[in-house]
C-alpha positions as CSV (number, residue, x, y, z in Angstrom):
1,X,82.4,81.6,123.1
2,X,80.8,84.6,123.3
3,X,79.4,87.2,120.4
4,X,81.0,90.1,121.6
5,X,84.6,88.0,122.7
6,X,84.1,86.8,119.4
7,X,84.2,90.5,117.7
8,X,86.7,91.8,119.7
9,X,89.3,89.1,118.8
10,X,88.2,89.5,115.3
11,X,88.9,93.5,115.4
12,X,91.8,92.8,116.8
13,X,93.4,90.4,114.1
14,X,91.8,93.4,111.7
15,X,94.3,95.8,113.4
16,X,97.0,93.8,113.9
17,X,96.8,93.1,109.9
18,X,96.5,96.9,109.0
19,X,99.5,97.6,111.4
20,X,101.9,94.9,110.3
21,X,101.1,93.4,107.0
22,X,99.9,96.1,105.4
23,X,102.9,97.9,106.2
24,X,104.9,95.1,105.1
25,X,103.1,94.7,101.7
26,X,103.8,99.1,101.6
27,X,107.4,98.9,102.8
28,X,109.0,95.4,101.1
29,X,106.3,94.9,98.4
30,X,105.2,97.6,96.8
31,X,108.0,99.7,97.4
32,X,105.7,102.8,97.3
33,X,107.2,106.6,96.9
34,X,106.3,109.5,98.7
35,X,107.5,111.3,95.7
36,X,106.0,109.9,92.7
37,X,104.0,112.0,90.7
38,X,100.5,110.2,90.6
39,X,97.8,110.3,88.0
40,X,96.0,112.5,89.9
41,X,98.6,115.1,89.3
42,X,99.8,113.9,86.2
43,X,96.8,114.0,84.4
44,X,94.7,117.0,87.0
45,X,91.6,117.9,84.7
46,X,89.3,118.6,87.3
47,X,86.6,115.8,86.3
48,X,88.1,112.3,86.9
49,X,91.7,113.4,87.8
50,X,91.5,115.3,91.5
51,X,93.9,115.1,93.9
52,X,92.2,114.1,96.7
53,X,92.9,114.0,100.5
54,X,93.6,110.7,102.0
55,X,90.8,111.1,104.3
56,X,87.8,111.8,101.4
57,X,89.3,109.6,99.5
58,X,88.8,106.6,101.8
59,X,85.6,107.7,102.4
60,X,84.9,107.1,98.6
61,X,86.7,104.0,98.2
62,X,85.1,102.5,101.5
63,X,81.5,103.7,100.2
64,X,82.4,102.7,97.1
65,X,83.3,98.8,97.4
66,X,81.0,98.3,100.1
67,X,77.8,97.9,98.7
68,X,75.1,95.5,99.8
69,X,77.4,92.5,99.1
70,X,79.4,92.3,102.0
71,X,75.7,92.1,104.2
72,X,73.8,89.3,102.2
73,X,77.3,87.2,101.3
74,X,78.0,86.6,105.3
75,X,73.8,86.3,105.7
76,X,74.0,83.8,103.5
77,X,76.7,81.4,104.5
78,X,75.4,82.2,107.9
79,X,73.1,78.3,106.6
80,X,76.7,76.5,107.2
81,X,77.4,78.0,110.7
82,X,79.2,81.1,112.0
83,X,82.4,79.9,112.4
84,X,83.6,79.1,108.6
85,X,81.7,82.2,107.4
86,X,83.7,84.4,110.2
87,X,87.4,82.8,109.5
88,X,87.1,83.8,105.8
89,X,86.1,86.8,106.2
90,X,88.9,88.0,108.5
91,X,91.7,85.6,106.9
92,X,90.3,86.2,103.9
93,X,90.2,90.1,104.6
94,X,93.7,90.1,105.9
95,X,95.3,88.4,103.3
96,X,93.6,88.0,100.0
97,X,91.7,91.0,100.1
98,X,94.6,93.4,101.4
99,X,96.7,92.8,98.4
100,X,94.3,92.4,96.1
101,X,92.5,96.2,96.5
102,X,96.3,97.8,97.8
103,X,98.0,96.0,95.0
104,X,95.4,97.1,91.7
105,X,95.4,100.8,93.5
106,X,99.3,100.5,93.4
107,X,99.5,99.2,90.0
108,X,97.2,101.2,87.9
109,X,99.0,103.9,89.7
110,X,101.9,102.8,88.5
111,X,100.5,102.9,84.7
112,X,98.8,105.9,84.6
113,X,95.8,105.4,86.5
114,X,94.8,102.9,83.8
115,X,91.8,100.5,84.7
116,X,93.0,96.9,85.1
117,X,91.5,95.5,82.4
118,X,94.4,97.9,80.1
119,X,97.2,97.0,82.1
120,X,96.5,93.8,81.2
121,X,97.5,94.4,77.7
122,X,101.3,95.6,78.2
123,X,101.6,92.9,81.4
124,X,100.2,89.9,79.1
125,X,98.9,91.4,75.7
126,X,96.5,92.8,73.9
127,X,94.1,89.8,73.1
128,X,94.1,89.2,76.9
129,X,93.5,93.1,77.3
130,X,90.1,92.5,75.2
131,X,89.3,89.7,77.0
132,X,89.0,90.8,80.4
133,X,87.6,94.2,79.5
134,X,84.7,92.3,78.0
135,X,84.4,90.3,81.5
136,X,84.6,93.7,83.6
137,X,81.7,95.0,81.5
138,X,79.9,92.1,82.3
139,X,80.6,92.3,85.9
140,X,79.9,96.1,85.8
141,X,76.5,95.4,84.2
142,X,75.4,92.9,86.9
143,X,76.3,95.2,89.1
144,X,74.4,98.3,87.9
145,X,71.1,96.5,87.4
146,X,70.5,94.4,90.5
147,X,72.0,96.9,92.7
148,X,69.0,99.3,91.6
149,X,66.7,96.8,91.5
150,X,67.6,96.5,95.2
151,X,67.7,100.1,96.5
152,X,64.2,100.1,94.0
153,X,62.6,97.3,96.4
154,X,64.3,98.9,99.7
155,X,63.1,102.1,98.8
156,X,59.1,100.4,98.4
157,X,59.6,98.1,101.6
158,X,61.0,101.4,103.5
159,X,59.7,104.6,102.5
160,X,60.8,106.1,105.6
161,X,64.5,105.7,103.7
162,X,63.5,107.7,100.7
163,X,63.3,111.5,101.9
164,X,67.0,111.0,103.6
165,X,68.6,109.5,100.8
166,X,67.9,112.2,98.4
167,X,68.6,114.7,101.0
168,X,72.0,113.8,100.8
169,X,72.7,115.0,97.8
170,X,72.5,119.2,98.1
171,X,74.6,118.7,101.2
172,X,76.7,116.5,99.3
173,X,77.0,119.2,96.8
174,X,77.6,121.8,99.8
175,X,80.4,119.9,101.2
176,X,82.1,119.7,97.3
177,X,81.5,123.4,97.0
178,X,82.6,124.5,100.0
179,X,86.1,122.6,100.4
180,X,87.3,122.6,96.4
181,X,86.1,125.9,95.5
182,X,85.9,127.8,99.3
183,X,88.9,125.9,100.2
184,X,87.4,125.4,103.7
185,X,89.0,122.8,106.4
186,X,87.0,119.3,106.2
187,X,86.3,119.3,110.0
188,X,83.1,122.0,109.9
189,X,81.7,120.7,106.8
190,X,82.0,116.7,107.8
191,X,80.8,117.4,111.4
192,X,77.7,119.7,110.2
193,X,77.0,117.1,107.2
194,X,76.9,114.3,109.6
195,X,74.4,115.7,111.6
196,X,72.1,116.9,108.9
197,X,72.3,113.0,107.7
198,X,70.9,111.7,111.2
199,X,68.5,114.5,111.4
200,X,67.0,113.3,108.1
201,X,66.3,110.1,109.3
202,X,64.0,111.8,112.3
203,X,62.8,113.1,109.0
204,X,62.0,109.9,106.4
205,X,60.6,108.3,110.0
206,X,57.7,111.0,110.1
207,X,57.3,111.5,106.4
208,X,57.3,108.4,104.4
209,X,57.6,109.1,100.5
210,X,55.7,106.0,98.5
211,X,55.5,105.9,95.2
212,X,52.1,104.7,93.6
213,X,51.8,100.9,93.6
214,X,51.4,101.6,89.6
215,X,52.0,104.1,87.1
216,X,51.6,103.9,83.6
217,X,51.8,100.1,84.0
218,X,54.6,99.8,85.7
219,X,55.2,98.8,89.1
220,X,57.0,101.1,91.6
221,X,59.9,99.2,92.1
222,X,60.6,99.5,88.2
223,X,60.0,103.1,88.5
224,X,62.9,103.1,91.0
225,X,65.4,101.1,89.0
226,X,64.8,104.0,86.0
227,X,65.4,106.7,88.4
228,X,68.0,105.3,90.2
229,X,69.7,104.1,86.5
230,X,69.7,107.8,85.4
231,X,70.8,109.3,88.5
232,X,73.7,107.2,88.1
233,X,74.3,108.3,84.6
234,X,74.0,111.6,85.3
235,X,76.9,111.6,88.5
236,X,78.8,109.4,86.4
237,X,79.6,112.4,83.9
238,X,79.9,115.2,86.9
239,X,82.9,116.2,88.1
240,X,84.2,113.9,91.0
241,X,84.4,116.7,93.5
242,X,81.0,117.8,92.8
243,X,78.9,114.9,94.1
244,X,80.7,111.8,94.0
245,X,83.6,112.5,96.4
246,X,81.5,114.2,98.9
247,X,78.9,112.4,99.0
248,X,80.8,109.2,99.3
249,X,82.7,110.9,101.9
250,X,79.7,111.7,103.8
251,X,78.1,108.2,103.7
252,X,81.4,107.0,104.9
253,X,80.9,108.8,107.9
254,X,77.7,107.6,108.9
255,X,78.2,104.4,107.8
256,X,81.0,104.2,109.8
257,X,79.7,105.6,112.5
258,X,76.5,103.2,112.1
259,X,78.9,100.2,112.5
260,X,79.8,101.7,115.9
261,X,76.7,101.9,116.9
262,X,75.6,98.2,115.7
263,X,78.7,97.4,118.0
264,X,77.9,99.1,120.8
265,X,74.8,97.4,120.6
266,X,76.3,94.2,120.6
267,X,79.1,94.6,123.3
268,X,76.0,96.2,125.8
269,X,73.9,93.9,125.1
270,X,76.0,90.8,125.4
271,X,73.5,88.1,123.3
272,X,74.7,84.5,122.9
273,X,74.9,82.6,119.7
274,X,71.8,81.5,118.4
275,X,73.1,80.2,115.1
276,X,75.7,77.0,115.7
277,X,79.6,77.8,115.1
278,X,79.2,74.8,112.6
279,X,76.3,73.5,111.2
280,X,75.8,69.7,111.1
281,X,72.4,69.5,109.8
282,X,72.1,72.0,106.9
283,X,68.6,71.8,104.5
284,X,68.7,69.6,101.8
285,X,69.4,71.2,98.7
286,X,72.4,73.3,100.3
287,X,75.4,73.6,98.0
288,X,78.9,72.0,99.7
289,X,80.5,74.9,101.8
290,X,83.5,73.7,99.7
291,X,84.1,75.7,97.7
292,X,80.8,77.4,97.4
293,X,81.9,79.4,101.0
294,X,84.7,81.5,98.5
295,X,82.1,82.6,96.4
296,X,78.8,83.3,98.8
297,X,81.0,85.3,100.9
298,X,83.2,87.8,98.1
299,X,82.7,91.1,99.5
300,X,83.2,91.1,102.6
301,X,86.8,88.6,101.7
302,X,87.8,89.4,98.4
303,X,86.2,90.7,95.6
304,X,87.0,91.6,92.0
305,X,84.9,94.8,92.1
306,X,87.1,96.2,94.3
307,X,90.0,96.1,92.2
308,X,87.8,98.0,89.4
309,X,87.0,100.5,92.0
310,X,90.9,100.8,92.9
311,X,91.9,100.9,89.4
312,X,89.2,102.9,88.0
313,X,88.5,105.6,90.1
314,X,90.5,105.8,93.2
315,X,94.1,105.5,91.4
316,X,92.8,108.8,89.5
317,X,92.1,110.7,92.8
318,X,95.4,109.3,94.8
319,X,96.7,112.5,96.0
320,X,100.4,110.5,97.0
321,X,101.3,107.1,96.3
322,X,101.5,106.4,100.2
323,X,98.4,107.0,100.3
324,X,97.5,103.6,98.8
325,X,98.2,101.9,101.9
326,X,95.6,103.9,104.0
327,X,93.1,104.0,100.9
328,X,93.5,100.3,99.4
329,X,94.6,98.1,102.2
330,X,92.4,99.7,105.4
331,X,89.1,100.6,102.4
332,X,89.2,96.7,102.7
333,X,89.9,96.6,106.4
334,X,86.5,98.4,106.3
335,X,84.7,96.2,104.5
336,X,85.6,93.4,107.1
337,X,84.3,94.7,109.3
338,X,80.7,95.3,107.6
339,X,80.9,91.7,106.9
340,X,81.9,90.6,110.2
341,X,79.0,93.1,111.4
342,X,76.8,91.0,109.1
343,X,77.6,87.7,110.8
344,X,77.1,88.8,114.2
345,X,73.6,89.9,113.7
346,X,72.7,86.7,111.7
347,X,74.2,84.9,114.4
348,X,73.5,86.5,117.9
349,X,70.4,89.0,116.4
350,X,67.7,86.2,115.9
351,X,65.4,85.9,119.5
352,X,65.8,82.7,119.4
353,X,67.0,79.1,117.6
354,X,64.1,78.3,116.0
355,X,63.2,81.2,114.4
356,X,66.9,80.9,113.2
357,X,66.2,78.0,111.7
358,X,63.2,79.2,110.4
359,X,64.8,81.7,108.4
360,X,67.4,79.3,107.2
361,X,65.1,76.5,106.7
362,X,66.3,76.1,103.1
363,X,68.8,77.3,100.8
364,X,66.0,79.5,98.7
365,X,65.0,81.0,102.4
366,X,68.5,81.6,103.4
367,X,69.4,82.9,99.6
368,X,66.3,85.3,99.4
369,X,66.4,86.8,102.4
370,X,70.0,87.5,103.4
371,X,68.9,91.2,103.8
372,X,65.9,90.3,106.0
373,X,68.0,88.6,108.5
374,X,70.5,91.6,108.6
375,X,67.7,93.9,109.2
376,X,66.5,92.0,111.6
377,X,69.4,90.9,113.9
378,X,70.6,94.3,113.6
379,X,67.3,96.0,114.7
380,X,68.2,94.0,118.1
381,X,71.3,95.1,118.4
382,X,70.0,98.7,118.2
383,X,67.3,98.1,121.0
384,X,70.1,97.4,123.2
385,X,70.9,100.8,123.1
386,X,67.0,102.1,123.8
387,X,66.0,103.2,120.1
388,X,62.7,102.8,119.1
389,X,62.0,99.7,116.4
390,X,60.8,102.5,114.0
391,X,64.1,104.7,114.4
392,X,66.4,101.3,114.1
393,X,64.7,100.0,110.9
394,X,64.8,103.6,109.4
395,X,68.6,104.1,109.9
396,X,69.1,100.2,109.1
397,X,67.4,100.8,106.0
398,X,69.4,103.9,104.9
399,X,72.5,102.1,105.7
400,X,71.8,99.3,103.5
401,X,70.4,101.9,100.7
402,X,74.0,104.0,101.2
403,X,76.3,100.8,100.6
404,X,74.2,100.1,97.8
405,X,74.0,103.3,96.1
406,X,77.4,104.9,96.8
407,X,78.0,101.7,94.6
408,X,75.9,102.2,92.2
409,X,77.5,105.7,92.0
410,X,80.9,104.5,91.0
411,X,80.3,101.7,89.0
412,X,77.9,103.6,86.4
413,X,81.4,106.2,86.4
414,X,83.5,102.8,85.6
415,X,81.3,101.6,83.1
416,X,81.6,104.6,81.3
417,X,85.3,104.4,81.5
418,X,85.7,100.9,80.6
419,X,83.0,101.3,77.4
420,X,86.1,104.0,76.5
421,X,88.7,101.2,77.1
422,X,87.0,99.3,74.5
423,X,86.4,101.4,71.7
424,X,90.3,102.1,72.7
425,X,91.1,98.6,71.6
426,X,88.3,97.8,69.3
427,X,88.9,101.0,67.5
428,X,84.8,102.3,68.0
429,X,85.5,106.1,67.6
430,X,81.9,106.9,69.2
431,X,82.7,104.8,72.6
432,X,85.7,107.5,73.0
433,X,83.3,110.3,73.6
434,X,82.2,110.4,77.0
435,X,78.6,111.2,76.7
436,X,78.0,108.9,74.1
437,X,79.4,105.5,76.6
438,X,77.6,107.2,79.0
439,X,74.4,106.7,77.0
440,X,75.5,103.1,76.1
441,X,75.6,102.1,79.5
442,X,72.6,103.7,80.7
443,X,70.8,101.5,77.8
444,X,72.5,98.5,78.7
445,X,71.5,98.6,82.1
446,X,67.8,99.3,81.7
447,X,68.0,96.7,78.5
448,X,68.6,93.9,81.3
449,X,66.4,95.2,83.5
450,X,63.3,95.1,81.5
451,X,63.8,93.1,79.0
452,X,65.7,89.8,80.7
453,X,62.2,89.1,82.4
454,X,59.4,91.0,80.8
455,X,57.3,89.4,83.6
456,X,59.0,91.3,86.4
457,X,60.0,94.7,85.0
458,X,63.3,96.1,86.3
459,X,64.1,93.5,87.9
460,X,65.5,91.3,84.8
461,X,69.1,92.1,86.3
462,X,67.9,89.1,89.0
463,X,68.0,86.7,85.9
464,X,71.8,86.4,85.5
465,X,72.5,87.0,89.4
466,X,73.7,83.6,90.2
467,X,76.5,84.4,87.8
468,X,77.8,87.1,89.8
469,X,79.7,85.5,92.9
470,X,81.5,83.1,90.4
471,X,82.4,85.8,87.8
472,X,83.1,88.9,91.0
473,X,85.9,86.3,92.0
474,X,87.0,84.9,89.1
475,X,87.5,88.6,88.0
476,X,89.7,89.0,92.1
477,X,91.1,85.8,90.5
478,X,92.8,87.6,87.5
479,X,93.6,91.0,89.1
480,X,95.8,89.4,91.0
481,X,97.1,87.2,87.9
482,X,98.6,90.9,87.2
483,X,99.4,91.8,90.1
484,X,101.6,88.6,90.2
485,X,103.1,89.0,87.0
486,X,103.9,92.7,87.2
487,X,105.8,92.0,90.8
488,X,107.4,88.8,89.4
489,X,108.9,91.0,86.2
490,X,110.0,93.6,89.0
491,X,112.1,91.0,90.6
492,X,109.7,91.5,93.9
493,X,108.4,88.1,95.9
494,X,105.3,88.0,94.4
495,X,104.6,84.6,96.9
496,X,102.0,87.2,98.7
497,X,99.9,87.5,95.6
498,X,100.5,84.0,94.3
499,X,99.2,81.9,96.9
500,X,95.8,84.0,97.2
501,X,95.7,84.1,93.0
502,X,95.5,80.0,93.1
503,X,93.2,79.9,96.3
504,X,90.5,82.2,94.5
505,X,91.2,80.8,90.9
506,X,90.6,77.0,92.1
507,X,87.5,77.5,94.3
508,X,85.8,80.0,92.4
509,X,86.5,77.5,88.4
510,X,85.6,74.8,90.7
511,X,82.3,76.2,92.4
512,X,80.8,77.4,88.6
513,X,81.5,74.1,87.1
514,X,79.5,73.1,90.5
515,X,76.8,76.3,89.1
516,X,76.8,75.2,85.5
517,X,76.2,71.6,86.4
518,X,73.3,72.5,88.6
519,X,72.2,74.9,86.1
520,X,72.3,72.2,83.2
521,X,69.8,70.0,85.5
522,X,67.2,72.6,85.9
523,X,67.3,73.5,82.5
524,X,68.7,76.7,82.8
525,X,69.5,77.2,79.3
526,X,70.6,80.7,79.7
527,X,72.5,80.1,82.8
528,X,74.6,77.3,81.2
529,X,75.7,79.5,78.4
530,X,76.3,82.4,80.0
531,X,78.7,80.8,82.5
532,X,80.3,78.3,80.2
533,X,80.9,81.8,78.3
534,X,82.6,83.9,81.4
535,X,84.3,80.2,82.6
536,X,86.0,79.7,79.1
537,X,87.2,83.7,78.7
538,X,88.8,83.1,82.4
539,X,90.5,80.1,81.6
540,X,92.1,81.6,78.2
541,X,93.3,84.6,80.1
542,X,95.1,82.7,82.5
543,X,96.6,80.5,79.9
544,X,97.5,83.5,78.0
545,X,99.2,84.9,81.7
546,X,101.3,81.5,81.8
547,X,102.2,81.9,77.9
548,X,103.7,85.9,78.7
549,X,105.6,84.5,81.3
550,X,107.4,81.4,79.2
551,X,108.0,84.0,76.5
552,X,109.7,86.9,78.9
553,X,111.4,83.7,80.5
554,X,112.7,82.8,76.9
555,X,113.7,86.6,75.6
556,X,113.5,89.3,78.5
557,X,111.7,92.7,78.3
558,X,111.9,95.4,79.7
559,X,110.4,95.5,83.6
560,X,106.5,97.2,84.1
561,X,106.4,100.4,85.8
């Protein structure tokens, strides 16, 4: 079987999903109303609450959820073959993920544009509202400190990437200007912003921007992760239209566009599989692809960030509730196809099988350097098509920085919103005022990145890492625990969100007991407690789901909107 056979039959099944299923879901699900009046409307203050066209908005939500996650996940898993890591991404896509992003859009839509974590109180109840707000933070904190400390070490392997990336931000701002406040047609501005982006990359290829290797004491990539931290601050508290939106939207282009051109690469060129379908002989030391596979490979499948992205911001900016379709179901149709991007060029971008092997001669090799491999498969793939190595790595680069900072973008915006959340329910008064969370989360992100390993400054987000796969899908795990409940009080067959809430919630419980285990024998004390911590929280919030459903079973309520 061939790479590019492969990828066509895989875009195919992508289509086919988008066409039928997600219509289904839309249709005989969801039930959704051309003429509800959305949060966007509802609540239109010109900050958070813009309704947004369709179009930008995908572009936001696509930028948004795929970050860097979906490209070292599949790089990853690439150690157990290509064929398991390339069935759950497009099954898992289709099926889990779908509902999972469409159905958290749909629902916090339904309840005021509310984050998931505060639906949860009037679906199961307050205590479980607390509960899972404390597990988003966590998640959202993760998130926020590795993802800088990874644009920080891109940006100081790549300097050619660093001049285009913060070019993008007075067109951005152009764009935002121009189409809120000029009330000029997207097609000029989105055409003429697209080509400013590739010219910039011409541009960070003949002028490199390094920082110092030191400054003040500090090493450049922790200079990074503080300027990155407070330009995500800072966008978090502007209005959407201003930078986020635009910019996001922008990105989306290119990025897009940039997966057509990896494509191409690979349909002209016509490689063969380096890396075997199945691998029989992994390294020792290699986890067991069961479950482990669920959790390596979250973005890219399914993903519990995504539904804080869907909940958080998106469901404030969803101009009509049809919409969700387009923006929930095909942003994750999106993301498939990064990660199915990602597979190819670990598979078919390596010159050969040894230096495959090589790469994935351990599970610390394969771990490490999931980006590497990307990078480098993908770099072949654009050879195909005659660029020069210097070009390829350049734009490869900036792709990889634009997943991971359109990211960083929104999730600095939803930690800020969640920190509101809970001072909501834990009654802290100064957590209410927007500048003030702000603040809190700016602190909290730079406090675990400097201070979790004093050793390797701004890069102490890396300590608690291995938590993230485990607590990403054990977070998917209990969006779609609401998402189940809220369609089974509507009377709806909520089957479609059942079946993928006890696939995610039994691999990923089962793969950190796995974690913990292994953490308990290398002495990870940190590790251990950490994840016995998030493991235990899960647990009670799913008992605390089963216990709302005896009790509506034994004295009805009222349905969830």
């Amino acid at each position: 079987m061939s790479p590019w056979l492969t990828t066509l039959g895989a875009l195919v099944f992508f289509y086919l999903g988008y066409r039928f299923y997600s219509n289904f879901l839309a249709e005989r699900i969801f039930r959704l109303d051309p003429n509800y009046v959305t949060p966007a409307h509802q609540f239109h203050d010109g900050v958070d609450h813009v309704p947004t066209n369709k179009f930008v908005l995908w572009g936001h939500h696509f930028s948004s959820v795929a970050g860097a996650a979906p490209i070292v996940g599949p790089a990853i898993a690439m150690i157990w073959g290509w064929g398991p890591a390339l069935l759950w991404v497009v099954f898992g896509t289709i099926f889990f993920a779908g509902i999972h992003d469409f159905g958290t859009l749909w629902a916090s839509v339904r309840n005021r544009g509310k984050s998931v974590g505060v639906i949860t109180n009037s679906v199961i109840g307050k205590r479980a509202k607390g509960l899972f707000l404390l597990i988003i933070f966590f998640l959202l904190l993760l998130v926020n400190a590795v993802f800088a400390v990874t644009i920080a070490n891109l940006f100081t392997a790549f300097p050619e990437s660093v001049l285009p990336y913060w070019l993008q931000i007075p067109v951005a701002i152009s764009i935002g200007f121009l189409v809120y406040k000029r009330r000029v047609k997207l097609f000029w501005p989105s055409i003429i912003g697209l080509l400013l982006l590739f010219t910039f990359i011409f541009l960070g290829a003949k002028f490199p921007l390094p920082l110092s290797e030191t400054m003040l004491g500090l090493p450049s990539p922790a200079w990074w992760v503080i300027i990155m931290l407070l330009y995500g601050a800072i966008a978090s508290r502007l209005p959407v239209w201003t930078l986020l939106q635009p910019r996001d939207y922008i990105n989306s282009h290119m990025l897009f566009l940039g997966l057509i051109i990896l494509y191409l690469g690979l349909f002209i060129g016509r490689p063969d599989f380096v890396a075997p379908m199945f691998n029989t002989n992994v390294p020792a030391g290699t986890p067991p692809i069961l479950p482990l596979l669920f959790v390596t490979i979250a973005c890219g499948a399914i993903s519990g960030f995504h539904g804080l992205v869907s909940s958080g911001t998106s469901s404030k900016q969803l101009n009509q509730e049809t919409d969700a379709r387009f923006v929930g179901y095909f942003g994750a149709v999106g993301e498939g196809m990064l990660a199915l991007a990602a597979i190819m060029a670990t598979a078919a971008g390596f010159a050969t099988f040894e230096a495959w092997s090589e790469h994935y001669g351990s599970w610390a090799s394969a771990s490490a350097g999931g980006t590497a491999a990307f990078v480098t498969g993908a770099g072949s793939f654009l050879a195909n098509l005659g660029i020069s190595p210097i070009i390829a790595t350049t734009f490869i680069s900036i792709m990889v920085v634009a997943f991971a900072a359109t990211t960083l973008d929104t999730s600095m915006r939803l930690q800020r919103f969640i920190l509101s959340e809970i001072g909501e329910q834990y009654h802290v008064k100064p957590l209410k005022n927007a500048n003030f969370s702000t603040i809190i989360a700016l602190l909290s992100c730079i406090a675990l990145a400097f201070l979790a390993d004093p050793s390797n400054p701004g890069a102490g987000g890396m300590v608690l890492w291995p938590l993230f796969g485990t607590t990403n899908q054990l977070t998917a795990g209990l969006s779609l625990l609401i998402i189940t409940i809220i369609l089974w009080r509507l009377g709806r067959k909520f089957i479609y969100a059942l079946i993928p809430l006890i696939v995610v919630v039994t691999a990923t419980a089962t793969s950190m007991v796995i974690n913990i285990s292994n953490y308990l024998k290398e002495g990870n004390t940190l590790l251990v407690i950490v994840g016995t911590f998030i493991l235990a929280l899960n647990i009670w919030l799913i008992l605390e789901g089963v216990a709302a459903v005896k009790r509506e079973r034994q004295a009805p309520i009222p349905p969830a909107t």
